[in-house]
N, C-alpha and C positions, 0 to 999 in steps of 0.2 A: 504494500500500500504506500501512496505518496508521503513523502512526510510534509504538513504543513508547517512553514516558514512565517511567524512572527512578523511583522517591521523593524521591532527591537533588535530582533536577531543579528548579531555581527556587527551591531551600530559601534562597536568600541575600536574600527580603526583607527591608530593616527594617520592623522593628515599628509606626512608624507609618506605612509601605505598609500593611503587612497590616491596619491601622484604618481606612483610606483604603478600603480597596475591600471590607470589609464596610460601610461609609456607603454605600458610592455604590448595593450591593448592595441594602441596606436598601433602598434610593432606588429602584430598579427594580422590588422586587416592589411595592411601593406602586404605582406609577403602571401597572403591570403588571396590578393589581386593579381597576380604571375601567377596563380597555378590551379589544378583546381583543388579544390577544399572539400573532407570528407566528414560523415558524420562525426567521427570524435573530435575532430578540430572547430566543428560548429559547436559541439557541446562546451566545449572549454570555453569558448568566445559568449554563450549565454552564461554560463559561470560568471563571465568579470563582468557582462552585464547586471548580472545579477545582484551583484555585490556594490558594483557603481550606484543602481540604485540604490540600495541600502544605505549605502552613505551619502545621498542627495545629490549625485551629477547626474541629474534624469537625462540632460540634453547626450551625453555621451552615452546614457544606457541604452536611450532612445535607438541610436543611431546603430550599436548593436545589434538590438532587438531587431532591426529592419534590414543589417545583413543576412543575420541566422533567419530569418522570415523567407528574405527573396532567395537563399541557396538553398532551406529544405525544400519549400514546396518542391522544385522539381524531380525532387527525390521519395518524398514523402506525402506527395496530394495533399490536397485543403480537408481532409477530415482525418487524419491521423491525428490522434493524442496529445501526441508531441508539439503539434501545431500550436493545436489548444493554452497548453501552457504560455507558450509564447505569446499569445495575443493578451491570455490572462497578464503576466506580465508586464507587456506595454501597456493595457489597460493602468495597471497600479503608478507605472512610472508618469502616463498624462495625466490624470489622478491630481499624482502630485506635484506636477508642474501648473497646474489648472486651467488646464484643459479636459472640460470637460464630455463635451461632443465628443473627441474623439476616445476619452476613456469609455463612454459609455459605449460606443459603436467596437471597443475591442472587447469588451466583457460580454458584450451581444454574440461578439461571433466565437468569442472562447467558449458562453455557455451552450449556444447551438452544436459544437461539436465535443464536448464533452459531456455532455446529455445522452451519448452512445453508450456512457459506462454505467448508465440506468439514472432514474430521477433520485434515488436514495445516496448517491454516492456521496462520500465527505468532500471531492472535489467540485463538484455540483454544486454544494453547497456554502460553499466558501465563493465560486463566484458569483451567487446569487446575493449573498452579503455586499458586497463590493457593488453588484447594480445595484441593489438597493439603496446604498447608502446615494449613490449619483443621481436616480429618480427624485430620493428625497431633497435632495439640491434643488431639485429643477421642481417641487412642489408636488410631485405627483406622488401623493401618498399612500391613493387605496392598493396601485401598483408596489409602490414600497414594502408598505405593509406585510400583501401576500407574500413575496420574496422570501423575504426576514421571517414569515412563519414558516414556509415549507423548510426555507433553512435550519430556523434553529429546530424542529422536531429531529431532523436527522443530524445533526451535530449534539443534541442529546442524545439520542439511540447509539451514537457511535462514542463521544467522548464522556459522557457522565454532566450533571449540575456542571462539575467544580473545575472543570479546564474552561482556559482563557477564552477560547473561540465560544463558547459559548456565553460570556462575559460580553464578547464583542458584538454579539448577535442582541444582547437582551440592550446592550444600549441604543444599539441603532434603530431597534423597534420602539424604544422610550420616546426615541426624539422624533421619531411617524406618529407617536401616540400626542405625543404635547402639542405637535404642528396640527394637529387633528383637532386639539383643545379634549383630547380622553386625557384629563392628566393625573388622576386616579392612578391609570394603569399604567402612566409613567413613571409614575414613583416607584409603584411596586415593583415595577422591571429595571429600575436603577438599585432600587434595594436589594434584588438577586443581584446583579453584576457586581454591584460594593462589596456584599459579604463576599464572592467569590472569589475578587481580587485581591483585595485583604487578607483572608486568610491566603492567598498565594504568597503575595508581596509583599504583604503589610503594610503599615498606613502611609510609609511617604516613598509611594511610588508615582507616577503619571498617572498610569491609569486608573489608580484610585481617585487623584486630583480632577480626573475627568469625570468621574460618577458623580465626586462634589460637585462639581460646576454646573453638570446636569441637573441636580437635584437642587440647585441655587435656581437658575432658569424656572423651571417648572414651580416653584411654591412662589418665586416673584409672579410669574401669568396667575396667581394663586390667590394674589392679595396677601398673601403670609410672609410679610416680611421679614420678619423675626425669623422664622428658619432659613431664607432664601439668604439673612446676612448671616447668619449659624456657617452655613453652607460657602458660600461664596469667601468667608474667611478661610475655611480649613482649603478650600480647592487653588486660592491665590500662597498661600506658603506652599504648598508642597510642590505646586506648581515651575513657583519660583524657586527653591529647592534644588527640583531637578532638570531645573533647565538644562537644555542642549544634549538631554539623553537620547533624543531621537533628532533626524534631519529636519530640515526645516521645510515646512508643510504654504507651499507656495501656493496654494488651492482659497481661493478668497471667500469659497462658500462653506467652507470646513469651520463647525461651532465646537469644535470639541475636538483636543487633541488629546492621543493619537486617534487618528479615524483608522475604520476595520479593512479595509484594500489590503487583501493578502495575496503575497507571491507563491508563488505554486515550484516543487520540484518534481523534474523528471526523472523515476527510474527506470527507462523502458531501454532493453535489452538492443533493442536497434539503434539507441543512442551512442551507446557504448560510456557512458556517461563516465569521466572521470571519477 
């Protein structure tokens, strides 16, 4: 099974790693351009894409992602697996560049073909998260909404209450629930994601900072002021805390940091996957 990949994940390189393997990147599509290039050399090249993202040089990850795109198709057809991840992917990287058209239009086409591996699948629904959150940008809720439930049903059947993806799933349904003005059911669904992070992380991580901040929101639309500044305090120290634990989220409609856009890995045997 895929392993699912965090944002967090590998955010701790220094900065001159992160110059290091755009060089060496650089250095590969060159010699990449004289000859031709095989699947394992594409795998390697989504790798450093991979990780470009992670550390916030979308514009270089981008441009990866759009090598290894235009060299598998011809090898791999437009509904191979593998494809799939990669558009997931570039989805995450436009994301967080903010662009948002085009991130929605690649999660569109990553979830059309990874809809092969059946609707239950944890991959499935991980990129259902990711539209969803981009819908709820764009206001379209009832759309959002469904996503985030078919999601998280099968990200509970697969991972339990108490893993983070499901964490990620209950906040992003909160913030469809409060835009909807259900703020009842916001709460309640920020109050599963809190305890769950918490007991993960404990109290001064980001994304517990981000439950605060959710639950500040919703009880101010609430008239409840006195808990919305309860709230809004605890989510501005931890916040500010842990600054700079994650890249910087260039997306102008994002209320809540980290937002759920998860990267996907390939282990398929035709990759030869490093």
């Amino acid at each position: 099974m895929q392993r699912y990949l965090n944002l967090e994940d590998s955010i701790a390189l220094m900065k001159t790693e992160i110059i290091a393997t755009i060089l060496i990147f650089t250095s590969v599509l060159s010699v990449a351009g004289q000859q031709r290039i095989g699947l394992y050399e594409l795998a390697v090249m989504q790798r450093k894409s991979d990780n470009l993202c992670r550390t916030g040089d979308y514009e270089t990850a981008l441009k990866g992602y759009q090598y290894v795109l235009a060299n598998r198709l011809p090898i791999q057809g437009n509904r191979h697996q593998d494809i799939g991840v990669v558009y997931n992917n570039m989805g995450v990287a436009h994301y967080f560049s903010g662009e948002n058209q085009k991130a929605k239009e690649a999660f569109e086409t990553a979830l059309k073909i990874i809809l092969t591996k059946g609707p239950h699948h944890p991959d499935v629904a991980t990129i259902r998260c990711s539209l969803a959150f981009v819908l709820d940008a764009e206001s379209k809720y009832d759309k959002a909404s469904e996503l985030y439930e078919e999601a998280l049903k099968v990200k509970l059947r697969t991972f339990g209450e108490s893993h983070p993806d499901v964490a990620d799933c209950q906040e992003g349904m909160a913030l469809v629930k409060e835009a909807k003005g259900e703020r009842d059911e916001a709460i309640g669904l920020l109050e599963k994601a809190l305890a769950n992070r918490k007991k993960r992380y404990g109290e001064k991580h980001t994304d517990v900072g981000a439950c605060y901040a959710g639950l500040a929101l919703v009880y101010l639309n609430k008239d409840n002021f006195e808990k919305s500044d309860e709230f809004d305090k605890k989510a501005k120290a931890i916040l500010t805390e842990t600054k700079g634990r994650y890249p910087q989220n260039l997306n102008p409609i994002s209320r809540l940091r980290p937002p759920p856009p998860e990267m996907l890995r390939v282990r398929s045997k035709s990759l030869r996957n490093p």
